[in-house]
C-alpha positions as CSV (number, residue, x, y, z in Angstrom):
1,X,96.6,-36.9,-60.5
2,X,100.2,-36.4,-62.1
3,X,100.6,-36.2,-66.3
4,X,103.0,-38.4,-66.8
5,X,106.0,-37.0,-68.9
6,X,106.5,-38.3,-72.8
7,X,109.6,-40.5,-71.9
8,X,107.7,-42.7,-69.8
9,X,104.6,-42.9,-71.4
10,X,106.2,-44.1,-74.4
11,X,107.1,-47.2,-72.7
12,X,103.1,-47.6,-71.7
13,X,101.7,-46.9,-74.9
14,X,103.9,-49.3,-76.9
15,X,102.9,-52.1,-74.3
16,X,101.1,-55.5,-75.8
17,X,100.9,-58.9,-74.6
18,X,103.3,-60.1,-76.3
19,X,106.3,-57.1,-75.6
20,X,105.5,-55.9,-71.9
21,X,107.2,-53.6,-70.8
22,X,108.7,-54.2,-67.3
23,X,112.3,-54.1,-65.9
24,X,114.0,-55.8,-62.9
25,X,116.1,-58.2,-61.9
26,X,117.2,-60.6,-59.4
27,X,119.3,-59.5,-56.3
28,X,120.8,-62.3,-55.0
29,X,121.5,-63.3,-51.3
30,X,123.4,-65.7,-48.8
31,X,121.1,-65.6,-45.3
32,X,123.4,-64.8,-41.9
33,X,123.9,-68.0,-40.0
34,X,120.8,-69.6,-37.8
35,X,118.4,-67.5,-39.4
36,X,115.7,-69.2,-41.4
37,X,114.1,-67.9,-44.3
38,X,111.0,-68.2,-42.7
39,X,111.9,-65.9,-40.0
40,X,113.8,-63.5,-42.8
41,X,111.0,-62.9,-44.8
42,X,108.7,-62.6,-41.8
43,X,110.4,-59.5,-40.2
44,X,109.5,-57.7,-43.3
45,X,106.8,-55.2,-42.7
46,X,104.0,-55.1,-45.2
47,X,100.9,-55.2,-43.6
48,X,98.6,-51.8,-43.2
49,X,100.6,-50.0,-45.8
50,X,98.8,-47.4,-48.2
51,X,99.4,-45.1,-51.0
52,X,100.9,-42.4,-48.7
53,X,103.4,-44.9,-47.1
54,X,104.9,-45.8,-50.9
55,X,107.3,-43.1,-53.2
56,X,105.9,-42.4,-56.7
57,X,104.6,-43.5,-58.6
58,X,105.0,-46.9,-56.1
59,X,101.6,-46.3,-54.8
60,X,100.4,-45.2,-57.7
61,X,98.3,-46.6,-61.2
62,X,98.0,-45.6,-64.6
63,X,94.6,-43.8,-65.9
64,X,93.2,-40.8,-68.4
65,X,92.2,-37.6,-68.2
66,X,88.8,-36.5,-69.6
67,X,90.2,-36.9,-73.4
68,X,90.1,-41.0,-72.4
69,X,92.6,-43.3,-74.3
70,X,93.5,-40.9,-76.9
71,X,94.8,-38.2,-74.5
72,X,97.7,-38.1,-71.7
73,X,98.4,-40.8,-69.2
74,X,98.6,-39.7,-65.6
75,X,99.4,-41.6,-62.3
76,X,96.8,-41.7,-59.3
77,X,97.0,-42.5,-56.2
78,X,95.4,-46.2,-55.1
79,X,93.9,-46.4,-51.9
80,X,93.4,-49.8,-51.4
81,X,96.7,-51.7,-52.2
82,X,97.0,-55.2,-51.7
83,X,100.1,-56.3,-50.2
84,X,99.5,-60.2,-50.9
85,X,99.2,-59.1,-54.4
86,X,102.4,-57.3,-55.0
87,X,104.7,-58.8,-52.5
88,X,104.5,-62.9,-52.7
89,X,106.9,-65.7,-51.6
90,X,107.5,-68.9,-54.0
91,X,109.6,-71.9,-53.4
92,X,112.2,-73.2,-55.8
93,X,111.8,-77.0,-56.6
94,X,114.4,-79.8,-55.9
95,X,117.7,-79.4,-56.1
96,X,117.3,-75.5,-56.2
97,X,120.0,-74.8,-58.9
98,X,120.0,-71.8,-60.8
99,X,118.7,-73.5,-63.7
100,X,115.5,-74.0,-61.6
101,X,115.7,-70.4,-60.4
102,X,116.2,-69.1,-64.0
103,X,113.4,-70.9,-65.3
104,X,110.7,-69.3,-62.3
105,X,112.0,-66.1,-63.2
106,X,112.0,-66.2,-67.0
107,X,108.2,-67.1,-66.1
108,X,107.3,-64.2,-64.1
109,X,109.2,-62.2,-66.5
110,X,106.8,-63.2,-69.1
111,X,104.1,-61.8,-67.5
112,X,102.2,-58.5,-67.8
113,X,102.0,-55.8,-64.7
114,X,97.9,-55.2,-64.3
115,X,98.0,-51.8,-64.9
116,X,94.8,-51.0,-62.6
117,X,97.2,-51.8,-59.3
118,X,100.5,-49.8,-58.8
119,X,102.9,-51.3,-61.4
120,X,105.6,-53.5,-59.5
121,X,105.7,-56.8,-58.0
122,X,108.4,-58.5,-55.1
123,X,109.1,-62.1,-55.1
124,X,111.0,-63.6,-52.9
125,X,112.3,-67.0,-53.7
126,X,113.5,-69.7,-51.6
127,X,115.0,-73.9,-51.7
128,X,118.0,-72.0,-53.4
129,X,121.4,-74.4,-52.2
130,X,124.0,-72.7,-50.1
131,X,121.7,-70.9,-47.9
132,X,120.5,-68.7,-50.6
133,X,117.5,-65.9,-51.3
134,X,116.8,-64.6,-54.3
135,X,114.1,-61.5,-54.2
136,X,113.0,-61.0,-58.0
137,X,111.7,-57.3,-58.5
138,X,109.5,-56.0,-61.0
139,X,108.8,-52.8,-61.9
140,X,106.9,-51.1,-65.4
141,X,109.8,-48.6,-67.5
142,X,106.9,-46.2,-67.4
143,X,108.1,-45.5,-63.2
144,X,111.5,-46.0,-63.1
145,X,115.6,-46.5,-65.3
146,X,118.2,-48.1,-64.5
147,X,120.0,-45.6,-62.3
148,X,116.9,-44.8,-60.1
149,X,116.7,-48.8,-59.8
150,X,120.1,-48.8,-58.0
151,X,119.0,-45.9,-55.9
152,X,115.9,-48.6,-54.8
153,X,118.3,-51.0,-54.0
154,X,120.6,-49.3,-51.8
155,X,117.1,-47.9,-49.4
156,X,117.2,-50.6,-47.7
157,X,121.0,-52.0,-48.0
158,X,123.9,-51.2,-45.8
159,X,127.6,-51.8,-45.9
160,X,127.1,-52.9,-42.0
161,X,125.7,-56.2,-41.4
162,X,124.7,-55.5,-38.4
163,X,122.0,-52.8,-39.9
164,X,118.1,-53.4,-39.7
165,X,115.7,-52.1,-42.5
166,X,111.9,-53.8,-42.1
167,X,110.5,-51.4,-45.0
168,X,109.8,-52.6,-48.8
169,X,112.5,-50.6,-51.5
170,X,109.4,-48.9,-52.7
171,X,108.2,-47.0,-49.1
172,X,108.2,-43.8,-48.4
173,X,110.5,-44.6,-44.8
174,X,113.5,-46.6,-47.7
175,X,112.9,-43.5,-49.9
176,X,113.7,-40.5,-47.2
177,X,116.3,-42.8,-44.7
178,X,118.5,-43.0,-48.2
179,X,118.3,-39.0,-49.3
180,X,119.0,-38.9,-45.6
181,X,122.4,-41.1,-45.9
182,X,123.6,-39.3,-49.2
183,X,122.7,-35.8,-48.1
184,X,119.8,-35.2,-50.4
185,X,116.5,-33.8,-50.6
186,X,113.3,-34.8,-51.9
187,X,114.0,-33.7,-55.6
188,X,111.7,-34.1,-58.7
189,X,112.5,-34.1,-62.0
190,X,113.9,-30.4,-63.5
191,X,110.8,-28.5,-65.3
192,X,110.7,-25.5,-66.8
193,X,109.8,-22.3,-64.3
194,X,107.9,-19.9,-64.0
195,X,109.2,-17.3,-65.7
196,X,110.2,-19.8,-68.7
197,X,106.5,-19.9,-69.1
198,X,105.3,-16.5,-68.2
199,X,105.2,-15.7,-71.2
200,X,106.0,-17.2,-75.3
201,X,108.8,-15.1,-76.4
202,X,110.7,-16.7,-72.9
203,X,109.6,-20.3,-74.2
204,X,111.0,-19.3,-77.6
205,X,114.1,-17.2,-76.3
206,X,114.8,-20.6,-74.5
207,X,114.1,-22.7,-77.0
208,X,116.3,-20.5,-79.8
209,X,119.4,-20.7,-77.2
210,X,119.1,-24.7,-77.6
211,X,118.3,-24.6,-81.1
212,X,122.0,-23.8,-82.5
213,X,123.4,-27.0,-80.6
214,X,120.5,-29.7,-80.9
215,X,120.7,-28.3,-84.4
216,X,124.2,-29.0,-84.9
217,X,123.8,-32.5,-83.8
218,X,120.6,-32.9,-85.7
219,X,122.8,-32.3,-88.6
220,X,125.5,-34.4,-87.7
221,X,123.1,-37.2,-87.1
222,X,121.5,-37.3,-89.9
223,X,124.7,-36.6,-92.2
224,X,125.9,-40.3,-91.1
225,X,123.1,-42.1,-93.1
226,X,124.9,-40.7,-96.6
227,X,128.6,-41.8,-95.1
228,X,129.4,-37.9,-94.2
229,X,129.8,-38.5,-90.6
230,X,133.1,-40.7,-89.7
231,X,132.5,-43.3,-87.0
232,X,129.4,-42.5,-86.2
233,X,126.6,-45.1,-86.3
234,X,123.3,-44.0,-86.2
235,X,119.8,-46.2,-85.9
236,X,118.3,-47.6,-89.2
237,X,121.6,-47.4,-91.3
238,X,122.8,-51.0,-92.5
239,X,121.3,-52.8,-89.9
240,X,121.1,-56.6,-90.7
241,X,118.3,-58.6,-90.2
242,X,119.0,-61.7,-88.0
243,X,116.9,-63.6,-85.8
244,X,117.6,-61.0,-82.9
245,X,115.6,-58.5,-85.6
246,X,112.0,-60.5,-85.8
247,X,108.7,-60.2,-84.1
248,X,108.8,-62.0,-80.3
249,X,105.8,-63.7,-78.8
250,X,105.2,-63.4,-74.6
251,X,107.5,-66.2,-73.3
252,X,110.8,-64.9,-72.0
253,X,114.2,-66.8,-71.2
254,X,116.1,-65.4,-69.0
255,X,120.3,-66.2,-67.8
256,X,122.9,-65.0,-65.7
257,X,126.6,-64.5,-64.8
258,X,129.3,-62.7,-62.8
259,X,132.6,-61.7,-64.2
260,X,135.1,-60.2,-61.6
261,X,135.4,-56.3,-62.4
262,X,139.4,-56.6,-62.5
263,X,139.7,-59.1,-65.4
264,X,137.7,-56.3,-67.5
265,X,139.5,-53.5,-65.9
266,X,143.2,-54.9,-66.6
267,X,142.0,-55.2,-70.2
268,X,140.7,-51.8,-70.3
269,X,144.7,-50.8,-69.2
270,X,145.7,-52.8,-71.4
271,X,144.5,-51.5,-74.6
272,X,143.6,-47.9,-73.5
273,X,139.7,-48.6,-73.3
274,X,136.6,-47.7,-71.3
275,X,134.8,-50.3,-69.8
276,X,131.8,-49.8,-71.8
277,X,134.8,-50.3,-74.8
278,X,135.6,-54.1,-73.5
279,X,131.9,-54.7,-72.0
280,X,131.1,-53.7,-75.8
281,X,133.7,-56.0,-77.4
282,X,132.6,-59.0,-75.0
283,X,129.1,-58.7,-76.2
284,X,130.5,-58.1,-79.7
285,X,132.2,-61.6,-79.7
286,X,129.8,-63.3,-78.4
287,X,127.2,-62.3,-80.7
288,X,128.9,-63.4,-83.8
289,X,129.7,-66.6,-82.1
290,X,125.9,-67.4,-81.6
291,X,125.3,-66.0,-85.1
292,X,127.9,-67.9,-86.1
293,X,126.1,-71.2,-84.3
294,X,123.0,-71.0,-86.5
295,X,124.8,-70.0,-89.8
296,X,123.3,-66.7,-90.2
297,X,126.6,-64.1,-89.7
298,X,125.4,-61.1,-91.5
299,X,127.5,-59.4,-94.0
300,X,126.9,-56.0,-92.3
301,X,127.8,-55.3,-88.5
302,X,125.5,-55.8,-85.9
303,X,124.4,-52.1,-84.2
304,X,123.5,-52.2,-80.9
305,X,121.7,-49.0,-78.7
306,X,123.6,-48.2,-75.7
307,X,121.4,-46.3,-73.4
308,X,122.9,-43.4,-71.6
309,X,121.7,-41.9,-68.3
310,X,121.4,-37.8,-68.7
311,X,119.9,-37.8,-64.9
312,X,121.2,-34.9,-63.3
313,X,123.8,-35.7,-60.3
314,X,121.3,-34.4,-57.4
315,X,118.1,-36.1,-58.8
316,X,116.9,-38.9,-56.8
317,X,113.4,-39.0,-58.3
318,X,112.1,-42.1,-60.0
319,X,111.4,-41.7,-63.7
320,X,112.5,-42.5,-66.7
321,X,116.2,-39.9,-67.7
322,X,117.6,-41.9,-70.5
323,X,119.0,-41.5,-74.4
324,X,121.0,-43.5,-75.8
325,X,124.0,-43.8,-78.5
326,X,124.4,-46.5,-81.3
327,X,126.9,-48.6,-81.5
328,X,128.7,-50.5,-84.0
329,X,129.7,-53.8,-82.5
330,X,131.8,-54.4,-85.7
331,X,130.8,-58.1,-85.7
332,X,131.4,-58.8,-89.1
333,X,135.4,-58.5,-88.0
334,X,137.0,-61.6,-87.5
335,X,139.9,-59.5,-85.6
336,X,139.0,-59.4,-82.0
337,X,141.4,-55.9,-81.7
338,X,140.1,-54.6,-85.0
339,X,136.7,-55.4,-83.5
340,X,137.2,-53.8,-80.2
341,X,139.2,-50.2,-82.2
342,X,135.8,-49.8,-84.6
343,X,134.1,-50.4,-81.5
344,X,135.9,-47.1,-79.9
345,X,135.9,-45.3,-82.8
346,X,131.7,-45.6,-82.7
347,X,131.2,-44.7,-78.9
348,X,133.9,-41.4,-79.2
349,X,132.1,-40.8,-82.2
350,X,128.6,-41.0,-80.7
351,X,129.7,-39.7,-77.3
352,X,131.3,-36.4,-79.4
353,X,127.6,-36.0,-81.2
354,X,126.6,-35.1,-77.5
355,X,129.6,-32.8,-76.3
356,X,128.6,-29.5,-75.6
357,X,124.8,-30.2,-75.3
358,X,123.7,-29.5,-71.5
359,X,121.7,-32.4,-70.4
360,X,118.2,-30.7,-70.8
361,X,119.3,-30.0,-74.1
362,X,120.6,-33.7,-75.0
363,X,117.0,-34.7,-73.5
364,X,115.8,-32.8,-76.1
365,X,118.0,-34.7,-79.2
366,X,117.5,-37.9,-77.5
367,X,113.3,-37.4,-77.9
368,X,113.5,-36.2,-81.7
369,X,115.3,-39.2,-82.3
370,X,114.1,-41.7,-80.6
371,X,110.3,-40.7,-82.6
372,X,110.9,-42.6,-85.7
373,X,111.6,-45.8,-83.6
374,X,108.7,-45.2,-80.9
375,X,106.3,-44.7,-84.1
376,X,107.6,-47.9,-85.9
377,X,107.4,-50.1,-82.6
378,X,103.7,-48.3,-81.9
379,X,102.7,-48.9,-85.8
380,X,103.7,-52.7,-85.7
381,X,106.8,-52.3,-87.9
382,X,109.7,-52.7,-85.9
383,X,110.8,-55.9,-86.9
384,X,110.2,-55.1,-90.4
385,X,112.4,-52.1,-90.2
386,X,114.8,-52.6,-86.6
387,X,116.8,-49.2,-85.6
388,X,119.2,-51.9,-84.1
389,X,120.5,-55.1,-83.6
390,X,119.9,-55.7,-79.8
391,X,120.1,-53.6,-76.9
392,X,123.7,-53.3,-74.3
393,X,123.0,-51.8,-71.5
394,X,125.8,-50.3,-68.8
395,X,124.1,-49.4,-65.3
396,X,126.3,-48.8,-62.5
397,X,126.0,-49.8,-59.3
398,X,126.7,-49.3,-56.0
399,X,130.7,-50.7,-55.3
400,X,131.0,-51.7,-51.8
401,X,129.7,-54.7,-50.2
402,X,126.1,-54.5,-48.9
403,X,123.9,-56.5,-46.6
404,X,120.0,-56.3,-46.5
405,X,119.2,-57.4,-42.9
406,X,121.8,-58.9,-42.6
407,X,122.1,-61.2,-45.3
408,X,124.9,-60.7,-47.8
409,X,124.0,-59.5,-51.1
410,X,126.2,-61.6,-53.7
411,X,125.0,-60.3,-57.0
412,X,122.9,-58.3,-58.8
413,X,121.1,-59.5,-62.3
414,X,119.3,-57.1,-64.2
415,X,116.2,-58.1,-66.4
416,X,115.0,-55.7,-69.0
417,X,112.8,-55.5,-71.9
418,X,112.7,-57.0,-75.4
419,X,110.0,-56.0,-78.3
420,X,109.4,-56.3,-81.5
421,X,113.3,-55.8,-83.8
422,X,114.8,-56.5,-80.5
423,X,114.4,-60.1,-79.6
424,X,117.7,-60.1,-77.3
425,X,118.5,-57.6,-74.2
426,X,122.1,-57.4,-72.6
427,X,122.3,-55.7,-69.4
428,X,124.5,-56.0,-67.0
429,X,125.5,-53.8,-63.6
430,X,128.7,-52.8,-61.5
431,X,128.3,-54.4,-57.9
432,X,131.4,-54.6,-55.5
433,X,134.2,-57.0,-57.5
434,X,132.0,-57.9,-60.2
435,X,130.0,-57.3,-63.0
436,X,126.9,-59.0,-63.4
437,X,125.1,-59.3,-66.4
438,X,121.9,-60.7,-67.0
439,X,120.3,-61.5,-70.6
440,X,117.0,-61.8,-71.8
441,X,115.4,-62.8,-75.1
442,X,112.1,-64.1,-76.8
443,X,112.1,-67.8,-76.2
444,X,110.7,-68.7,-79.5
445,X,112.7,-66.1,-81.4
446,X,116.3,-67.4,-80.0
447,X,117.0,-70.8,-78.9
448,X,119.7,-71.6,-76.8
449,X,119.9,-68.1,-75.9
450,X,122.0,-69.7,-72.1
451,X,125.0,-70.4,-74.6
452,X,125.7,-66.7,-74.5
453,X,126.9,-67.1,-71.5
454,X,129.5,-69.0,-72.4
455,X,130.3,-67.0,-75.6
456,X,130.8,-64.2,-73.6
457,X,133.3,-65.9,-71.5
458,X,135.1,-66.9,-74.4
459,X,135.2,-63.4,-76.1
460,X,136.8,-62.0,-72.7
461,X,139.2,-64.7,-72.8
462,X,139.8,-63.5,-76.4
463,X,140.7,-59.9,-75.6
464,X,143.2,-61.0,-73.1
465,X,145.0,-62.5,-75.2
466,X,144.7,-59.6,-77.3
467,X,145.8,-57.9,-74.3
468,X,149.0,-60.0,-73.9
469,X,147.1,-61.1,-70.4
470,X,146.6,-64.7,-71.4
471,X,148.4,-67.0,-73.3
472,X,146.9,-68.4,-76.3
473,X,145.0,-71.6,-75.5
474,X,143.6,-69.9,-72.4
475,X,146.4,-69.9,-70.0
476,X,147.0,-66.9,-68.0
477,X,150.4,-65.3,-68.6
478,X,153.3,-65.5,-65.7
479,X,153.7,-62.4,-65.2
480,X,149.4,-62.5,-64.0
481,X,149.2,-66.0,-62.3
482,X,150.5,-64.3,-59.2
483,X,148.2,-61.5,-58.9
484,X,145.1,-63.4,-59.7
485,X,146.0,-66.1,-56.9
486,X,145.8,-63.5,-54.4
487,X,142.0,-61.8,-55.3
488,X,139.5,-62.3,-52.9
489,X,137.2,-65.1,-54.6
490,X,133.7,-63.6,-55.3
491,X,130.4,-65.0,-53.8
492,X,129.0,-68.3,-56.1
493,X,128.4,-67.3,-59.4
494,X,125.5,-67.7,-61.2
495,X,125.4,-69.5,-64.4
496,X,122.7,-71.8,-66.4
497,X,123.2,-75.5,-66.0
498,X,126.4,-76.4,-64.4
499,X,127.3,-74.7,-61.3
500,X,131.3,-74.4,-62.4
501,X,132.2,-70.2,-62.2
502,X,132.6,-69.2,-65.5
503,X,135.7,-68.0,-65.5
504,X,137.5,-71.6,-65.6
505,X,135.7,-72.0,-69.2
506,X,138.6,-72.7,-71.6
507,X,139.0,-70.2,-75.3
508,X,138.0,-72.5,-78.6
509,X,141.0,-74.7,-79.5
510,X,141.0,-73.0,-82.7
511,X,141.0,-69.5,-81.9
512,X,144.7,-68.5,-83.5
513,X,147.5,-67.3,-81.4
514,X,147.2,-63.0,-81.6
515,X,149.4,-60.5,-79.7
516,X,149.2,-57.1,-79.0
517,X,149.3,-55.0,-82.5
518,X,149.6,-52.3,-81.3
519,X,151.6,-50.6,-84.1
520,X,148.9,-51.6,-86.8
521,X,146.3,-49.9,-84.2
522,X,147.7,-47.8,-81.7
523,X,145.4,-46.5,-79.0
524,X,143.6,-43.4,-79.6
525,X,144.3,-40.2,-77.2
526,X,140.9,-40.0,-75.2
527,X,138.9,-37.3,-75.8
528,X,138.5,-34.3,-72.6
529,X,135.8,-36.1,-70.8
530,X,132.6,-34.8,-70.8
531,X,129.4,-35.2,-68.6
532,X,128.4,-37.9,-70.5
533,X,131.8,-40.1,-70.9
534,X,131.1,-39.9,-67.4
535,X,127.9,-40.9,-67.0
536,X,128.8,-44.0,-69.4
537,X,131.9,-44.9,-67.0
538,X,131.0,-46.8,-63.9
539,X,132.2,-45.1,-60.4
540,X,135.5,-46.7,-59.2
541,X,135.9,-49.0,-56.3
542,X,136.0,-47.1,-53.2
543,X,139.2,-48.1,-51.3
């Protein structure tokens, strides 16, 4: 048996029917020519696999040691996995829209991982139109993040079509042929030595050489709750209640889209941002637009937690190797500039609360803080007191084309967790020319919840005008229409209802004619990046 760390079984112990506590997503696909999905899925090669032929925890399931439920969790190995279990094929009904495909997913999304059976499941969905797959994953938080998801992903992907990989993501063969292809080895997570633990007074001298930092940020952290810290937003501190910040039953409702990376990547030249900044901003505006739907804007900003990856460069382990920095989405802004500045302000605010910390040591701030909101979620008082507003989530992913088999992968839609406080999760992912985002909320906590989708279109829309990239109205400016004509058009989109791409969707006839202020706020130097503004930044586009 392995313990399993504190991170991860966090995410186990503050599992109920009602908030499970399972990521994934939908990878999208367009099947080579002449090949049927019947004779796709049947090359796979599941049968006679065990728990040695599966990476951890893959072939793994949860138990306790001999202190039972009130002691640590561990992982053992199963010996008798079911393959018709975990791996099943289901069959979209007529027409095969992604309205139909949303709806099978937001089910299976609903639905708790039986924790005495390694804890993923593969489907693989077909009657999708245009020759289409879709393979929906799911995996517990307890076994894996979102960076060590993209590593699963690209096992058994190639840039060449012409490749051939018959093994699940989750083998042990997927596992060792991609350390192979980056030039890794079998790593496992950092833990302290030997001679850290030969004796105390190492454990202490180690601990002391931390303390001054974490300390430092301690202080800083908590200073921002009486106003003495700038920018910086920090969980619990004039956080509205809305009906994002309520208790959620089990049913789930999951959406999709794609926006092409370089309409969020001219903005980002535009007005000297990150993409996390204009990501941020997006989410921003189309958050007080839904408020604003159902009459209940809040008076104080919405704060959202931006989860942050501190997994070292060389670890390839799965695992949870995550904090996270707060936000202020600055919502209660009617200026979509002024919005996307406080924005800024909050993530180089939050972002220099971490400089100078080594990641082992930022592992160590991220755990003390994150307590108060693991006890409140564990004690059943979350929605009674939410750290945030929602969740806004930034994984990136891998940015060339890939094929699996053969068949080209067109998208990739995350699907993460909501709980109790947090009845609405935003994730999205870097793939090739896009960015695809995929949202999920409690069905009977947010209705309507697919209108975001078109909210967030209209927010991006919003900052390029801001940007002086579009006309108001909508209309791209001249000096663009040129350089958009010649992009390569991306695979079809995904989008709730009709099948249009979202990026013909028109800006509100009353959003008022803005330009470019930047005089009344002029962008901000950026700060001497750090290992963390990097690991917020997705990798560029290889060439």
């Amino acid at each position: 048996m392995r313990r399993i760390d504190l991170t991860s079984a966090a995410f186990l112990l503050a599992e109920k029917r009602e908030t499970p506590m399972h990521v994934g997503g939908v990878n999208l696909y367009t099947l080579p020519r002449g090949v049927s999905v019947q004779e796709f899925v049947g090359e796979l090669t599941m049968d006679g696999l065990s728990g040695d032929d599966f990476r951890e925890p893959f072939g793994e399931f949860v138990t306790t040691g001999r202190a039972g439920p009130m002691g640590p969790l561990y992982w053992e190995k199963d010996q008798s996995i079911d393959m018709d279990y975990h791996v099943r094929h289901s069959a979209l009904p007529s027409p095969g829209r992604f309205r139909e495909l949303f709806a099978l997913v937001s089910r299976l999304h609903s639905t708790l991982l039986d924790r005495n059976r390694p804890l993923w499941e593969l489907h693989l969905i077909e009657g999708l139109q245009n020759h289409q797959l879709a393979v929906y994953m799911k995996m517990h938080h307890a076994a894996i993040d979102g960076v060590a998801s993209m590593q699963l992903n690209q096992s058994v992907c190639s840039t060449d079509p012409a490749f051939r990989s018959y093994d699940l993501p989750m083998s042990m063969k997927a596992y060792q042929r991609y350390l192979a292809a980056v030039g890794a080895k079998k790593s496992r997570r950092a833990a302290p030595n030997a001679s850290e633990l030969r004796t105390v007074a190492d454990a202490l001298k180690q601990q002391f050489n931390s303390s001054a930092q974490v300390l430092g940020a301690l202080r800083r952290f908590g200073g921002a709750f009486f106003g003495g810290s700038g920018n910086l937003a920090v969980p619990w501190h004039n956080v509205p209640r809305t009906s994002i910040n309520t208790r959620v039953a089990g049913a789930r409702r999951f959406v999709a889209q794609s926006w092409d990376f370089d309409r969020i990547q001219a903005v980002c030249k535009a007005v000297d941002g990150t993409v996390n900044d204009v990501v941020l901003a997006m989410c921003s505006g189309a958050l007080r637009r839904y408020l604003m739907g159902h009459h209940e804007l809040p008076k104080h900003s919405l704060k959202a937690m931006a989860p942050v990856s501190l997994r070292e460069k060389d670890d390839f382990s799965a695992g949870n190797a995550v904090g996270f920095i707060t936000a202020d989405l600055a919502t209660n802004t009617e200026d979509p500039e002024q919005r996307l500045r406080t924005i800024q302000a909050s993530m180089r605010a939050g972002k220099d609360l971490l400089k100078g910390l080594s990641s082992r040591e930022a592992m160590i701030f991220m755990q003390l803080t994150q307590l108060p909101a693991l006890l409140t979620t564990m004690l059943g008082l979350a929605a009674q007191f939410p750290a945030f507003s929602t969740v806004i989530s930034n994984v990136p992913g891998p940015r060339q084309q890939l094929f699996w088999n053969g068949a080209r992968l067109d998208g990739i839609y995350p699907a993460s967790i909501v709980f109790d406080g947090f009845a609405m999760n935003i994730t999205l992912v870097s793939y090739a020319k896009s960015l695809d985002f995929g949202i999920v909320a409690c069905r009977r906590s947010l209705p309507e919840v697919q209108r975001m989708i078109d909210y967030l279109e209209e927010a991006l829309v919003e900052l390029e005008e801001v940007a002086g990239l579009r006309a108001a109205g909508g209309r791209k400016s001249a000096a663009k229409k040129s350089t958009a004509k010649s992009r390569a058009k991306k695979p079809t989109a995904m989008k709730s209802g009709a099948q249009k791409p979202a990026t013909k969707s028109q800006a509100p006839a009353n959003l008022p004619q803005r330009k470019l202020l930047r005089k009344k706020f002029p962008p901000k130097k950026s700060p001497r990046r750090s290992w963390l503004a990097n690991a917020l930044q997705p990798p560029r586009e290889q060439p």
